[in-house]
N, C-alpha and C positions, 0 to 999 in steps of 0.2 A: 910835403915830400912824397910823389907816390912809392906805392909798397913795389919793389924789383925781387922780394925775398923768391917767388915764384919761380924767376930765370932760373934761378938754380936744381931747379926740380929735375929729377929723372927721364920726365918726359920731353924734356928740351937738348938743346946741343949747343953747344957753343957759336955757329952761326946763327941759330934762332934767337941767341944774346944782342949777337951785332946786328942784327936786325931789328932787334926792341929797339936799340938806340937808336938806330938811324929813322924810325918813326917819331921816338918820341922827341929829337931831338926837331925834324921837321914840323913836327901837329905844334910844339910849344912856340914856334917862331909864325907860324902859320894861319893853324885851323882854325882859332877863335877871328880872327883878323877876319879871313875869306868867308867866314859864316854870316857876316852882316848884308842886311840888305836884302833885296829881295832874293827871294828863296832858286826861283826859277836861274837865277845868273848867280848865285852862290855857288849852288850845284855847279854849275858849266864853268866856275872859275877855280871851284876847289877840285875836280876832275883834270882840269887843265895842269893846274898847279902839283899834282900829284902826278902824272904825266911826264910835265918837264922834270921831275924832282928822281922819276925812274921808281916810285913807290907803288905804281901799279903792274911793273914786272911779276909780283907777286899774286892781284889778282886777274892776269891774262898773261900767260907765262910763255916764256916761245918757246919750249919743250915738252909742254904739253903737260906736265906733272903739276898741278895742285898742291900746296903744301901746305894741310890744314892747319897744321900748327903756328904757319908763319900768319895764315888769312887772321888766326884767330887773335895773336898778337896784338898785329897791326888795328883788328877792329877793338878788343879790349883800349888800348891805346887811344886810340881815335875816340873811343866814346866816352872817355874820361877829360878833353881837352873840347870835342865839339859834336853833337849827336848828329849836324849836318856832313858834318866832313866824313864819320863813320857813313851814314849814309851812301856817300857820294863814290867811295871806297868798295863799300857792299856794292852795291849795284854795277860798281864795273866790272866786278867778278861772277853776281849772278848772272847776270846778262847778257854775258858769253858764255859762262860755264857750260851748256850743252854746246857749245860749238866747239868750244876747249876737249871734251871729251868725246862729242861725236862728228862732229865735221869730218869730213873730208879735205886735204888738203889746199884744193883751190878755193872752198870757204875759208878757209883759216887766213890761208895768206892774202883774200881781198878784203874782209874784215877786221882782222884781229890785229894791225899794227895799227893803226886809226883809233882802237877803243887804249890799246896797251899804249900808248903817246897821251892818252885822255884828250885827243882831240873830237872823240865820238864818244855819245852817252848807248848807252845799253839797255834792255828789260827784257824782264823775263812774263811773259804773259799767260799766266797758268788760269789765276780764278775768272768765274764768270758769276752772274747776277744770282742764278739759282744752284752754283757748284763753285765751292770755296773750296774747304778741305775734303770733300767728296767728289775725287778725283774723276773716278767710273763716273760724275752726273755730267759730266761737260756735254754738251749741246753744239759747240761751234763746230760746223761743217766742211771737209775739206774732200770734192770729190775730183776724180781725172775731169781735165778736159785735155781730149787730145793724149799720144803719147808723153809728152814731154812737161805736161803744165797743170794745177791744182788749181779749183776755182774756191776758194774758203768765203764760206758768211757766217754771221754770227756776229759774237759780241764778246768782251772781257773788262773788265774791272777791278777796280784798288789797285790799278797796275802801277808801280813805284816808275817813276822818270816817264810814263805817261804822258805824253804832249812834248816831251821835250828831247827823246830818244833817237838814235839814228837808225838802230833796229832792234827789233822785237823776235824774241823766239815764240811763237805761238804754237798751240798745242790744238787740235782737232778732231776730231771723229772722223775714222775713214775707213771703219767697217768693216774688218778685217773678222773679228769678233765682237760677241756683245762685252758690254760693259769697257772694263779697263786695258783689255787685251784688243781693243779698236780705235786707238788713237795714234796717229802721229804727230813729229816734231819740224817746224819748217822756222828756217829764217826769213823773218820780213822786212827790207828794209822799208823805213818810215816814207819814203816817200812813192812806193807802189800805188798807185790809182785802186781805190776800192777800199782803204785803210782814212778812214777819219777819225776824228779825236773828237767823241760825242757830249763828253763832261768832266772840266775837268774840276776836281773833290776836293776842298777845302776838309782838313783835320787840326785836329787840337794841338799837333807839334808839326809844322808846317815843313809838308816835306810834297815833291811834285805826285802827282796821283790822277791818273784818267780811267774813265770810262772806253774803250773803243768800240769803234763798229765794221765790221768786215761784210761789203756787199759786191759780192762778186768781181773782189782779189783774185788776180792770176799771177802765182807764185811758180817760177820753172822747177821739175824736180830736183836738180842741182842743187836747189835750197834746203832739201828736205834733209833731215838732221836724222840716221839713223835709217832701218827700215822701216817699211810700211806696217802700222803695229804696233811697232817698239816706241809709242810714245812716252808710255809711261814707264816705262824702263828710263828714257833718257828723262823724265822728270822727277824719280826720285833718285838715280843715281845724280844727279845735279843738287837735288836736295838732302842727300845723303852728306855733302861736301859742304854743302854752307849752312846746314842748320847748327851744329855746334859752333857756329862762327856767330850765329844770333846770340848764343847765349853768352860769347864771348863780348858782344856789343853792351849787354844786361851788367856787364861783370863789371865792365869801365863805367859805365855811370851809377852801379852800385858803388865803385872804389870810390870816386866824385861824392857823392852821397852821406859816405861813410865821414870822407875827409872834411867835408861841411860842419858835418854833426859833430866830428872833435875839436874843430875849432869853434865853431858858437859856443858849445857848452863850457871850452876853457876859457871865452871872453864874457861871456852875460854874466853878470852878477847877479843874485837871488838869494835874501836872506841874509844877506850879509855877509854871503861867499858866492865862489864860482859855481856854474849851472849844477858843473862838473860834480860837487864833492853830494850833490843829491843821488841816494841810493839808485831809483829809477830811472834817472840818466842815464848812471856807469850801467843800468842790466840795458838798457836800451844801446846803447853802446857797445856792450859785449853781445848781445844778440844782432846786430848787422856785422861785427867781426865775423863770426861764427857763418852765418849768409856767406859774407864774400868769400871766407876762403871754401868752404866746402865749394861753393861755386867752381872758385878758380881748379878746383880738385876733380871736378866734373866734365867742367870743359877741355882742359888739357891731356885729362887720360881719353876722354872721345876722340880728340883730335890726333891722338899718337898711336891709338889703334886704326883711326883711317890711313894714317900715314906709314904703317906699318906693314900694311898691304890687307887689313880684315875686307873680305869683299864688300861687307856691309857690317855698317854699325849703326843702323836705326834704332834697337834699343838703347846704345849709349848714348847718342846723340841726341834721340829724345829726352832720357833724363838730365844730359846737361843744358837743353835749351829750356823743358820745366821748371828743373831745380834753377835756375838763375836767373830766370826771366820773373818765377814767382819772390823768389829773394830781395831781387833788385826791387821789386814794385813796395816788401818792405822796409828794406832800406831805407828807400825814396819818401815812405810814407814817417817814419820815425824821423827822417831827417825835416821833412814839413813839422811836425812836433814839435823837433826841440826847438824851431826859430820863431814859433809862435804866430801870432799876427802876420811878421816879415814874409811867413812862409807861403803862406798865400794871397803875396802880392804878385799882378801879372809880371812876368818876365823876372822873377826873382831868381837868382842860380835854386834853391830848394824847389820854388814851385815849376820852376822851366822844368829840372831834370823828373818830377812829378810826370808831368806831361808824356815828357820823352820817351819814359819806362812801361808807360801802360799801351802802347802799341804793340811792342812785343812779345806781350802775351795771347797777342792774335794772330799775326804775322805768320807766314813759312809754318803753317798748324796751330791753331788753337790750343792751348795748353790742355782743354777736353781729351783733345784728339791724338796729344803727347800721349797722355794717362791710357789711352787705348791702347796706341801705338804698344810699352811698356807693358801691360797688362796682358796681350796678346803675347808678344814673346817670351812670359813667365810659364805663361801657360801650355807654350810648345815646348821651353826648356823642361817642364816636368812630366809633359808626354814622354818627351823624348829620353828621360830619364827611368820611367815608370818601366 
């Protein structure tokens, strides 16, 4: 029976209620079903199906408002029932999200009912070969040609829905200033001449992932997401919005995790009792309690300070995608434990959701780079104080 005790928290409202239900009651008829098979067409049937279901309203909104709390829900949910269907969910939110928040309205309106239908897949294409979460190193090139058109080369990588996307927000250097203050944000649709798909990445919890290549792409300014410059503005106000939603995904497969772990241990017998009535269990037990709720404590006050109107909440949002993303990987890991052997057999729910959890401690920032993120705003809050 998963835990609801959370709805009732301060940071929720009563439609954030009926909105739990109306996921969970779709992911439990649903998402395990549509996650079989190959990966590539899972994604494109679980988008589909969340689409026709009206589930992606939330993450491509026709109002324009983002409503952290609801994204956070729906993926908490999602990743307790199927880490692909979360997935598939995420990505139709990131990969609009700068066009949700910076488009212009004739981008919105030729794009954004097509991804919000889940008739179209999305990505957001930030990292590159030699600049992950070292935003200022991006290298990919996007100079005028002509008044009206951008010629982008370059390359990016670990791009989620990769090879399988109708468009790409991409991110470029266009020189405006050095470093971070010389990038912009342009919409590509996938089938623009000069956009190939160089490699696509097999990972350890199989989800779509390409390498691309940009060789003299002509993107009309029309595309361009923002001003010239403001790329990184529109990449971390994007990322401002969905990283506390990461650690919302960490939290559903930590609750999954947890709920493993009290069922084996109430069924295996050991000694001559249940797994259960072993000291070491219950502390193992009560330390992944302990994980998910401070987790869920994390993520939902993040999310109701963004929704709140805080212009920015990087340092909450870092600590809720640290704190829960590190949590869940032990959860995950104690719940491998208590099933023993079983646990690390391939494709076992213990060892799958094992899998699952240790990507996102990479993902949307390194957990490194959380701890920086955090460390740096402690540091201004006691200038600031001083």
């Amino acid at each position: 029976m998963p835990d609801r005790d959370f709805l009732s928290w301060p940071f929720l409202e009563p439609r954030h209620r009926e909105w739990a239900e109306e996921v969970e009651a779709w992911a439990a008829a649903h998402a395990a079903r549509l996650s079989e098979g190959d990966t590539d067409a899972a994604v494109r049937a679980l988008t589909r199906a969340m689409g026709d279901a009206g589930l992606l309203r939330v993450a491509v909104p026709r109002d324009g408002r983002l409503d952290v709390r609801s994204l956070c829900i729906a993926r908490d949910t999602l990743a307790r029932h199927s880490g692909l269907a979360d997935f598939a969910f995420a990505m139709a939110g990131l990969g609009t999200g700068s066009v949700t928040l910076f488009g212009d309205n004739a981008l919105k309106d030729q794009f954004l009912p097509a991804a919000r239908a889940g008739a179209a897949l999305a990505a957001f294409a930030l990292s590159e070969p030699e600049a992950g979460s070292d935003v200022a190193a991006l290298s990919t090139s996007a100079r005028r040609d002509g008044n009206a058109h951008w010629r982008i080369d370059g390359s990016k990588t670990w791009i989620s829905n990769g090879g399988i996307a109708g468009t790409y927000v991409v991110f470029a250097r266009t020189g405006e200033a050095p470093g971070a203050k010389g990038l912009t944000a342009f919409l590509v649709p996938a089938e623009t001449p000069g956009l190939t798909i160089a490699e696509r990445i097999e990972v350890s919890a199989p989800h779509p992932l390409a390498t691309l290549r940009f060789d003299g792409l002509r993107i009309p300014d029309t595309h361009r997401l923002g001003k010239p410059g403001d790329g990184f503005k529109v990449a971390m106000a994007t990322l401002d919005v969905f990283r506390s939603t990461v650690g919302a995904a960490a939290l559903g497969f930590a609750r999954h995790a947890l709920d493993l772990t009290v069922a084996r241990a109430s069924n295996r017998h050991l000694f001559g009792g249940p797994l259960f009535n072993q000291q070491m269990t219950q502390a193992a037990i009560a330390e992944s309690a302990v994980d998910v709720e401070t987790s869920a404590l994390l993520v939902y006050r993040a999310a109701w300070l963004k929704d709140s109107g805080a212009p920015r909440v990087s340092r909450e949002a870092s600590m809720a995608k640290l704190h829960a993303t590190e949590a869940a990987q032990r959860v995950a890991d104690r719940c491998v434990q208590i099933h023993g052997g079983h646990g690390v057999v391939r494709d076992h729910p213990a060892e799958k959701l094992y899998r699952e959890v240790r990507a996102l401690r990479v993902y949307e920032g390194a957990s490194e780079v959380q701890r920086i993120i955090i460390a740096r705003a402690e540091q201004a809050r006691a200038e600031g104080a001083a």
